[in-house]
Structures are given as C-alpha cells and as structure tokens.
C-alpha positions as CSV (number, residue, x, y, z in Angstrom):
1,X,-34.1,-57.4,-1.4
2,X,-31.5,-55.4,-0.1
3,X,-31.7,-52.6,2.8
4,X,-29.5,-50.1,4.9
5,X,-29.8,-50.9,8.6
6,X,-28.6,-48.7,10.8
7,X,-26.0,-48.6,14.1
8,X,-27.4,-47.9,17.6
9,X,-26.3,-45.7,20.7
10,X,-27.3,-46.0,24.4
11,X,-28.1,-42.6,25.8
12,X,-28.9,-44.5,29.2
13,X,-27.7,-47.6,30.4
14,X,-29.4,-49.1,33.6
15,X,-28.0,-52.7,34.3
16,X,-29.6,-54.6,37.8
17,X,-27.2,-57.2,39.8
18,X,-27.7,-60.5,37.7
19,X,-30.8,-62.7,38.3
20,X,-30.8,-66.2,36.9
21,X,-28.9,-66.1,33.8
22,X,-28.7,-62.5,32.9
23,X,-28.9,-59.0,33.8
24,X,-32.0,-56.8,33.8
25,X,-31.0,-53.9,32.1
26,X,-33.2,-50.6,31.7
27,X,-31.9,-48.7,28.7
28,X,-32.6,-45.5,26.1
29,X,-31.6,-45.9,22.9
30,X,-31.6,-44.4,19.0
31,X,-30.8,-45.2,15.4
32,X,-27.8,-43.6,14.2
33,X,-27.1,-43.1,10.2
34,X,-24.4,-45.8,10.7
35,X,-25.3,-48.5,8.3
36,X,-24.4,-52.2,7.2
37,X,-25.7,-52.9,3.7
38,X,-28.1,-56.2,3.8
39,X,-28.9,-58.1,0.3
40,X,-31.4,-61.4,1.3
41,X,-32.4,-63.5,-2.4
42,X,-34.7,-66.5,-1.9
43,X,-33.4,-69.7,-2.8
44,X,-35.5,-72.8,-4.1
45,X,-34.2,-74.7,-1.1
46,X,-34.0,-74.7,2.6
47,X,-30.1,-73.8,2.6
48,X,-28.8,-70.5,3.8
49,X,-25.7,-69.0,2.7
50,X,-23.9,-66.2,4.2
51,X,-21.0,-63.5,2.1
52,X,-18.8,-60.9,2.9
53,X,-18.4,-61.8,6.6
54,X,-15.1,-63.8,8.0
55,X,-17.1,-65.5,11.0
56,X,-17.6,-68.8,10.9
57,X,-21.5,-70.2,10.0
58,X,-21.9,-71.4,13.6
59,X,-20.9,-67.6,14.9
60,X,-23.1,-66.1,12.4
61,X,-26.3,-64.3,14.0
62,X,-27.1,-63.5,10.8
63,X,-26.7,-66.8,9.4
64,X,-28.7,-68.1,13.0
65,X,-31.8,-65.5,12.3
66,X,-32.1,-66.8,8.4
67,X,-31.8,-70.3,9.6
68,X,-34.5,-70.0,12.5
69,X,-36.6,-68.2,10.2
70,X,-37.1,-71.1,8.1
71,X,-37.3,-73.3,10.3
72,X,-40.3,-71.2,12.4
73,X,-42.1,-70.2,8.9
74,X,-41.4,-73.0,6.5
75,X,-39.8,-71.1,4.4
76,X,-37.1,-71.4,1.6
77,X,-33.4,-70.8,2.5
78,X,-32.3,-68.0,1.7
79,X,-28.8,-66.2,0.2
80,X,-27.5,-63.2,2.6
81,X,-24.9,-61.0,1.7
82,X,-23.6,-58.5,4.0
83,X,-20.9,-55.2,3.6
84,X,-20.0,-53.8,7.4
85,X,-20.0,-50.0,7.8
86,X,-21.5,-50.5,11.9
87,X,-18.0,-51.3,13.6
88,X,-17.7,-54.9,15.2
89,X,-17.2,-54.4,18.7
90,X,-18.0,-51.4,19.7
91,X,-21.5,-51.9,21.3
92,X,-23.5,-50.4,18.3
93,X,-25.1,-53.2,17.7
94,X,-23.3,-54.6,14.9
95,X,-24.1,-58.3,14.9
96,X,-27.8,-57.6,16.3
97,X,-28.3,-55.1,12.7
98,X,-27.6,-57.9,10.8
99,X,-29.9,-60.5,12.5
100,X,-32.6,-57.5,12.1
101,X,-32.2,-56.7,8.6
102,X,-32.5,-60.8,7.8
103,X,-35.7,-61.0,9.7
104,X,-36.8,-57.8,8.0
105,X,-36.5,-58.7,4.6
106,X,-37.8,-62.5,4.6
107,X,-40.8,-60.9,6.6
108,X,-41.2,-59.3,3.2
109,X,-39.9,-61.8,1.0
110,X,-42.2,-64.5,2.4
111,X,-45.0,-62.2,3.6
112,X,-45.0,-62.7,7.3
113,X,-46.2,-59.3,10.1
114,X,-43.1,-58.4,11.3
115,X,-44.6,-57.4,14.2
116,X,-46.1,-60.5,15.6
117,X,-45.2,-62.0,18.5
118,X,-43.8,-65.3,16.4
119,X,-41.1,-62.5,14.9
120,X,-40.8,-60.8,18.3
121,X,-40.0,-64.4,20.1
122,X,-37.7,-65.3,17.1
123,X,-35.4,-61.6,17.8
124,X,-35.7,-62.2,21.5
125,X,-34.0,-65.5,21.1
126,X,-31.0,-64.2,18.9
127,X,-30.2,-61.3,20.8
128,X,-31.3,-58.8,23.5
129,X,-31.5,-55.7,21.1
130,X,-32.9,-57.7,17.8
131,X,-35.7,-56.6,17.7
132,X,-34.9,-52.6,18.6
133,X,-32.8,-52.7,15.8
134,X,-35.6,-54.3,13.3
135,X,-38.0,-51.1,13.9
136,X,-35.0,-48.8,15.3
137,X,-35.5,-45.0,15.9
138,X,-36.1,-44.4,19.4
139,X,-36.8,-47.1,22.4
140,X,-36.9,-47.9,25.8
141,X,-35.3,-51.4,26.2
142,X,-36.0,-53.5,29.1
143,X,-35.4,-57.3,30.4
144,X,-32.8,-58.3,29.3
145,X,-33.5,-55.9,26.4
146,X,-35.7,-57.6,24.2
147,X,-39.0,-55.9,25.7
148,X,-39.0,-52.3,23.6
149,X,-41.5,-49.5,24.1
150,X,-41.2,-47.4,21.0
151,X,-41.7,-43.6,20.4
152,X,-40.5,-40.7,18.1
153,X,-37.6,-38.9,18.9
154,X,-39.1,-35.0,18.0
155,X,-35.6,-33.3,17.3
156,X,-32.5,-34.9,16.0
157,X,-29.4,-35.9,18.0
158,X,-25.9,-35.3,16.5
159,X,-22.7,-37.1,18.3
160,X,-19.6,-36.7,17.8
161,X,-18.5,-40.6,17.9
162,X,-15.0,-42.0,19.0
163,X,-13.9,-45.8,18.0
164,X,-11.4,-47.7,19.0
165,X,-8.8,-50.9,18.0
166,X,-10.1,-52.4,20.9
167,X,-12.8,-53.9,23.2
168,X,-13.5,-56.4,26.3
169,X,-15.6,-59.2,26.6
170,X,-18.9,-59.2,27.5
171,X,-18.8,-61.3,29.6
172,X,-15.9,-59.9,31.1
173,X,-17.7,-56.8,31.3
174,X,-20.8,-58.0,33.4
175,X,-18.4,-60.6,35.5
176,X,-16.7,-57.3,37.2
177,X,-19.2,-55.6,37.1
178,X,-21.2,-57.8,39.1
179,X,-17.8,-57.6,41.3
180,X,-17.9,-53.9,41.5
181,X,-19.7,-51.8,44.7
182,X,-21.5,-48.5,42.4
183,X,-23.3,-46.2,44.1
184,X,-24.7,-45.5,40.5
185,X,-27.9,-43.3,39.7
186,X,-30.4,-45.0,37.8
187,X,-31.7,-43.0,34.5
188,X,-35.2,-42.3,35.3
189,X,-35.8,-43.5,31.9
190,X,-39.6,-42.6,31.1
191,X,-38.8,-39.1,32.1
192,X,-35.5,-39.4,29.3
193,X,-38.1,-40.9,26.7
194,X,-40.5,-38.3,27.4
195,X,-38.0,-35.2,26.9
196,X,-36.6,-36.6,23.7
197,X,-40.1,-37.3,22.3
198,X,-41.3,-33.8,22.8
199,X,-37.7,-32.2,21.8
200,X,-35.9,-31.2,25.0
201,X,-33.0,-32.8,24.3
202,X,-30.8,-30.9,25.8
203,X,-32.8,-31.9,29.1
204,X,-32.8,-35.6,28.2
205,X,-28.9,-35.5,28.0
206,X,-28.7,-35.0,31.3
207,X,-29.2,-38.4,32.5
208,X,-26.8,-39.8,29.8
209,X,-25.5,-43.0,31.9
210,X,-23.6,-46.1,31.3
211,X,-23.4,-48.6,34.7
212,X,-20.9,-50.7,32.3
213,X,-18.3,-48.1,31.5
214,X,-17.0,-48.3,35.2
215,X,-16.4,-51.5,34.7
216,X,-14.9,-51.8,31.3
217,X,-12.2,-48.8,32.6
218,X,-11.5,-51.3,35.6
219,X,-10.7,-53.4,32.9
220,X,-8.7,-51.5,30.5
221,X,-7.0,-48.3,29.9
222,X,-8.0,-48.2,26.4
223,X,-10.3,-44.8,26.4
224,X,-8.7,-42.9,29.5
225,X,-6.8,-40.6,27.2
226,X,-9.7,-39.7,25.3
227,X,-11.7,-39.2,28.0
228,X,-9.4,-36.8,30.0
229,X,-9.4,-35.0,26.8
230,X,-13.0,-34.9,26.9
231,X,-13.1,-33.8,29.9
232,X,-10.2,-31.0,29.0
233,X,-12.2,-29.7,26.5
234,X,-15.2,-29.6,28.6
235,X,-17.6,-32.2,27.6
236,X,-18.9,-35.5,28.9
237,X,-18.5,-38.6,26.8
238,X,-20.8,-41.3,27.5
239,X,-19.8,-45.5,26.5
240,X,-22.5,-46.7,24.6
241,X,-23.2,-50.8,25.2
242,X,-20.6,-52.8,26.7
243,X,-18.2,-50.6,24.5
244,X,-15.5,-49.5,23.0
245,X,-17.1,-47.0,21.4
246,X,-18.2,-43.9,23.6
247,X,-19.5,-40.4,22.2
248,X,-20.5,-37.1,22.9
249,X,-24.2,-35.8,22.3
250,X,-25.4,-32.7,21.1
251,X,-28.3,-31.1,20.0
252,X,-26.9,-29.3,17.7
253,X,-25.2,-30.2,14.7
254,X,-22.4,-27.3,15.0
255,X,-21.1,-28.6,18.3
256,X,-20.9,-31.7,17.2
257,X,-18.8,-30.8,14.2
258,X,-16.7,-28.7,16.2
259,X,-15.5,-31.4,18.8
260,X,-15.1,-33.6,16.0
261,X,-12.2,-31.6,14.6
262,X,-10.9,-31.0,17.9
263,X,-10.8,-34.6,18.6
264,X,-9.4,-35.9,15.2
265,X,-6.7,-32.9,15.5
266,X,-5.7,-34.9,18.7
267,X,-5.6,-38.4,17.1
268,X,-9.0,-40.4,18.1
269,X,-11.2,-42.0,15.4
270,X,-14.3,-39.2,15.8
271,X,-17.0,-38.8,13.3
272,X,-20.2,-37.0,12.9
273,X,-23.3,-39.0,13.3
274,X,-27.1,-38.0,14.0
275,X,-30.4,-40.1,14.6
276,X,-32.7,-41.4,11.9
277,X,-36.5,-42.1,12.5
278,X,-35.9,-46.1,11.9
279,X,-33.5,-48.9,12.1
280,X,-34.0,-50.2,8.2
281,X,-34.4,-48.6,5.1
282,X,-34.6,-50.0,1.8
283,X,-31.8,-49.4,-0.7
C-alpha cells in the first residue's frame, strides 16, 4: 500500500508554562500539499523493516508506530519504505507524517478502525501531532496536542513558505522559553476555527501566533534577515512548530505567488504551498 501524506502548518500556536512533564499547548493547524511518499507491504513475520531513511531503527518513529502496531494488534511485521519531500526539521511535522501514514496503512492492511481509541492511544504515545496528521485537513490541537477537534476548512489557504539549513532543539526551544517573561496574546482559537470553517480567512489570519518563535530568535539569528525583509515588503511571517520554517498566509493564491518571487529574488528558500482537505491520500 503506498500513500502521499501531507506536511502541516500552525496558523496559531498557544503554549501554557510547563505542567508535569510537558507543555499544554492550544494550537490551529492545516494540511499543506507537502508530501512524503509512504510504501507499507506485509510480511509473513513479526519483523519490521525500515528504507530510504538514514536514522537509526531506535530513532525511527516510523519504525516505533509499525513496531507498536504489532505488538497492540497482533499483527504481522511489516516492510516500510519511505522518500522525504516534508523537510526534517522544520516543524512541519515530518517525523509525525511518517508515524501517521504507518498507522494508516496497516489500519487498512490488517483491517483495524482507524478511528478507535486503541489507534488514537497508540498516536498519542508516538507523538503529540500523530494523530492530526493521520486524518489531517484542519484541527484544533490541544494537551499536549494529541487531543484534535476536527472541521473543514471552507476556502483554501496559499503560503508562501521559507526553509532553512537550520533549526534548534526542542527542547531548547521550550527550556527558554519557559525562561522567557511574554506578555503574549492567546489565539482565541474556536473563534480562528470557526472563521476558517465558514471561509473568512482573511479574518482568521489575524490571530496567526507562535508563543515559540520568541524563543527560538533568543536562540538564534537564523531567520532575522528574512523576517526584516518580510517586514520590508510589508507582510507578517508567522514560525510554524518549534521551527525553522516560517511562512506567509494568504487567501489568495496571486499574493502568494507574488511574495514568493520577491523572496527567492532575494535569496530565501520560498515556495508556494496551499491546504488540502486531508493528511493522506492514496497513490
């Protein structure tokens, strides 16, 4: 079975002072048509191979969802091969799509709801944005961002998205940003969801936020010149995740296309993206 399974971006990005273990964050989020390509063939054994990735088995998440699956369904193994096109790094969701599109196809493969709360547990324990990404489109996320209300995003979004050679940790991220004072607005998030589900998008924009990006630029300079040339030009770019990546939204596609050139004249790594209704497709 093989499947497309798409990149995400955080329109909003509320993130609480850390309780216990982790952060409660309160975020928006869509499917963009940036895609990794997943294959998934059952095997006649319980062993679970993993190609076209460098990372070692034990750093897999992809390699970790096929495994747990298995071991929660009693399954066969399983053999995964992956091609990147979602940039590692860049708080898209990379890792997480993968993890998703392996859950997705041996829900098929082997016949299991995909939308029970056995599947739901299983994403929540590989990642906080799993299980977005394994239904994808458009979602509140919440906890510690395995809790998703879903809803359909009326209008496209087009974005004019920058990458970079470069990123922090995440854990870096949340240690200063635990150490930073913000007087940061919180998204009022059902009113963003509501907007973009009955296509005011330019409304919904608005409230764009990111309570990590203060903290990644106290930790590196690595996006400053883009976004004083953001800024030149007029627009506001918004970080999506823990970074690096960062974009510019639109509602329509023209704009988009138009800061894209503007920004690739100048250098930066900008291409055109726009939301799709899902977060897998089959190939």
């Amino acid at each position: 079975m093989k499947v497309k399974v798409f990149a995400k971006l955080n329109i909003t990005l509320n993130v609480g002072k850390k309780q216990g273990d982790f952060h409660k964050v309160n975020s928006v989020a869509v499917s963009v048509d940036i895609f990794d390509t997943v294959s998934v063939t059952p095997r006649q054994d319980n062993q679970v191979t993993v190609s076209g990735m460098s990372l070692p088995v034990d750093k897999n998440i992809a390699y970790k969802a096929a495994t747990m699956f298995v071991q929660t369904f009693g399954t066969t193994g399983v053999d995964i091969s992956i091609s990147k096109g979602i940039p590692m790094g860049a708080g898209m969701g990379g890792s997480s799509a993968d993890a998703a599109a392996v859950v997705h196809c041996m829900c098929a493969l082997f016949n299991i709801d995909k939308h029970s709360s056995q599947v739901h547990n299983l994403c929540a324990s590989l990642g906080s944005d799993v299980y977005f990404m394994l239904f994808g489109g458009l979602g509140r996320l919440y906890g510690r961002g395995e809790q998703v209300e879903f809803d359909t995003l009326l209008k496209p979004l087009y974005f004019a998205l920058t990458t970079f050679d470069h990123s922090c940790s995440t854990k870096e991220i949340y240690d200063t940003f635990d150490k930073c004072s913000s007087n940061q607005v919180y998204a009022d998030n059902g009113k963003v969801m509501y907007l973009l589900a009955n296509g005011q998008n330019a409304f919904a924009l608005e409230s764009q936020n990111n309570f990590l990006q203060y903290a990644v630029s106290s930790l590196s300079n690595y996006a400053d010149s883009y976004l004083d040339s953001c800024q030149r030009l007029g627009y506001r770019a918004n970080m999506t995740g823990s970074g690096s990546a960062y974009y510019v939204a639109f509602d329509k596609k023209e704009q988009a296309q138009s800061l894209v050139q503007q920004l690739s004249a100048e250098g930066y790594n900008t291409t055109l993206c726009s939301t799709v209704p899902s977060g897998i497709e089959l190939v």
